[in-house]
N, C-alpha and C positions, 0 to 999 in steps of 0.2 A: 443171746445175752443171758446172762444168770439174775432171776430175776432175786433172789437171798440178797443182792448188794442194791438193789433198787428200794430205797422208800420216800413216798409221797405222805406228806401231813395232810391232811383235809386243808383245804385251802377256806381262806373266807368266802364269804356268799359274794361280794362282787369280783372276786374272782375265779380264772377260767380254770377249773380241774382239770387236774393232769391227762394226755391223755397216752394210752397207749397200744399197739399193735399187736394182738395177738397170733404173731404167725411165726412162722421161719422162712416163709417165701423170699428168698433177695426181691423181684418184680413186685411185689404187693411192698415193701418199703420202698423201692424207689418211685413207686407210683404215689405213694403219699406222701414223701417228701415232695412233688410237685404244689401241693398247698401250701407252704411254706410255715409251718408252725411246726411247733417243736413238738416230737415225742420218741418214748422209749418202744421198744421191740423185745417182746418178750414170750418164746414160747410156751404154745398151752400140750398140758397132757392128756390129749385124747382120743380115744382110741377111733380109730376111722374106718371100721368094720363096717360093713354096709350089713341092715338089716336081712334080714328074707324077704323075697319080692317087695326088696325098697324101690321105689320110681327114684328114676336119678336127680327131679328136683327136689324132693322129699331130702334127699338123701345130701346133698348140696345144701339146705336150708338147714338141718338138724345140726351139722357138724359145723357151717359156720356159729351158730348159737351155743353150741358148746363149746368152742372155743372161748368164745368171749364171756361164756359163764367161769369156765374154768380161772382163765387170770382175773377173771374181774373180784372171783373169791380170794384171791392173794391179794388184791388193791383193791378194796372195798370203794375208795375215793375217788379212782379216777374211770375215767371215761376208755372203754373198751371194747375196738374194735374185732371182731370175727370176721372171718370169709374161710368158702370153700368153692370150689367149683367141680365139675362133674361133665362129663361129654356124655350126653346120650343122642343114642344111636338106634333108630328105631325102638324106644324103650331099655336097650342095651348100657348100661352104664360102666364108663369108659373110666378110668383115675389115669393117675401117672404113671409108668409103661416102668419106668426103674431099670431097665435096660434095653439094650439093642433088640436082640429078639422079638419082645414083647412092643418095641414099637414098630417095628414091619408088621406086624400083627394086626397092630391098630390101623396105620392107614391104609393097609389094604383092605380092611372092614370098610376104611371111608371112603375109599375110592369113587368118584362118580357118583355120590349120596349127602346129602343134606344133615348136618350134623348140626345136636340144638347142646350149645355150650350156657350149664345152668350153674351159674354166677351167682351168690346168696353173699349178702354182707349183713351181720349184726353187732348190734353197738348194745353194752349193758352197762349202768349204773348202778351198784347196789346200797350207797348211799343215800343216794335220790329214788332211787327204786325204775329206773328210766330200765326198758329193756324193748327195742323194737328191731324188725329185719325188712330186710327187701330182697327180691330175687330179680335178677337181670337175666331174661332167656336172650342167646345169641345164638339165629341162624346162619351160619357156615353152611357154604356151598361146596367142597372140593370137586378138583378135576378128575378128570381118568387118567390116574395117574400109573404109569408105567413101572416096573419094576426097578428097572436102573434109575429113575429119577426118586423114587424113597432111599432108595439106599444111598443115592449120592447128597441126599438133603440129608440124612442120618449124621453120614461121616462129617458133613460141612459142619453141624449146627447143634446135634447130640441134644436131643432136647426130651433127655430121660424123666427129668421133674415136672414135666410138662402134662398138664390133664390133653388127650389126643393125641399128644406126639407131635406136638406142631408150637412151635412161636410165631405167633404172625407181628409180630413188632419185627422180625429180622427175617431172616429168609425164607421162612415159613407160609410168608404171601405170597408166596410165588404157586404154592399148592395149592391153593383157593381160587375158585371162578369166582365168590361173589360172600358179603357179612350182611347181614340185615340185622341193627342194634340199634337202642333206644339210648343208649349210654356208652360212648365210644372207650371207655378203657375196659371195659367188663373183660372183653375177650385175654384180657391177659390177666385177670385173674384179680382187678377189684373196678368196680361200677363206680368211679369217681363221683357222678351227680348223686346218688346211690347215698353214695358215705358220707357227702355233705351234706345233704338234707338232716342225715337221720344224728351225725354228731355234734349240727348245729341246733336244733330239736335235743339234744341233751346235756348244753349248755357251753359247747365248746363256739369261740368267734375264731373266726374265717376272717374277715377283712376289719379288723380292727384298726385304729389307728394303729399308724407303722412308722416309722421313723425315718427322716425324707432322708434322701442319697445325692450326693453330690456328684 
């Protein structure tokens, strides 16, 4: 979304500030359209170089907060959400594979190995001066998984934008023995309990009155 055609006024004080989505992830909006309140989608410009000997939660934590510094500086009023995530991999830090290649790559690195998928969501208000984060780690088990079974999960599911090379929402469970999480949406890329704690703590309402349905 272009965010040049988007403007929010400062809302009143009994009213909920806008809020908005710092991402371009399709999965990170449809997962927050499951709350059912209203917001905009709008990407941040940030550069997602990974430091020298960054730890890939460090590195998960830093970029979802500069995401949402980034647009919260274009929307000073409203409420804005960051997220990143990051697979590491015995300290290895894993992003999105951006092609075929480079995801054969990857899950053969994960073959048979326990991968910690490091989930970071940050919410900033620079009106209110509100600015906090949280990091959701998610152990992933995968299986020993065979050469003709990545490549036939490849072709089925292409899951290039994906941090590891895997959706596990779709047929990408099929490669995992086993998740260990504290927050069941994390693994796909935002920590739902995560994001409502911290954008209800920044004054957005979740279950407001709502308007009955017949």
């Amino acid at each position: 979304m272009n965010s040049a055609r988007i403007s929010f006024p400062a809302p009143p004080p009994h009213q909920d500030r806008p809020l908005i989505l710092g991402s371009t992830s399709r999965y990170r909006r449809e997962l927050l359209q499951r709350l059912q309140i209203p917001f905009e989608v709008v990407a941040p410009e940030v550069d997602e170089t990974p430091h020298a000997n960054e730890a890939p939660y460090r590195l998960a934590a830093r970029l979802a907060l500069a995401k949402a510094r980034a647009v919260a500086g274009l929307f000073p009023g409203a409420v804005v959400i960051g997220a990143d995530q990051v697979a590491d991999l015995n300290g290895l830090a894993l992003g999105k594979p951006g092609n075929h290649e480079r995801a054969v790559w990857q899950l053969r690195q994960m073959r048979g190995q326990t991968v910690v998928f490091q989930t970071a969501v940050a919410v900033v208000c620079l009106q209110s001066g509100y600015e906090q984060s949280s990091l959701a780690a998610v152990r992933v088990k995968f299986r020993d998984l065979g050469d003709d079974e990545i490549e036939n999960y490849l072709l089925a599911e292409q899951p290039y934008d994906c941090a590891g090379s895997a959706k596990s929402e779709g047929l990408g469970i099929a490669l995992l023995a086993s998740i260990d999480s504290d927050d069941p949406t994390a693994l796909v890329g935002l920590p739902l309990i995560r994001t409502c704690n911290l954008i209800q703590a920044a004054g957005v309402k979740l279950l407001g009155q709502r308007r009955a349905t017949q």
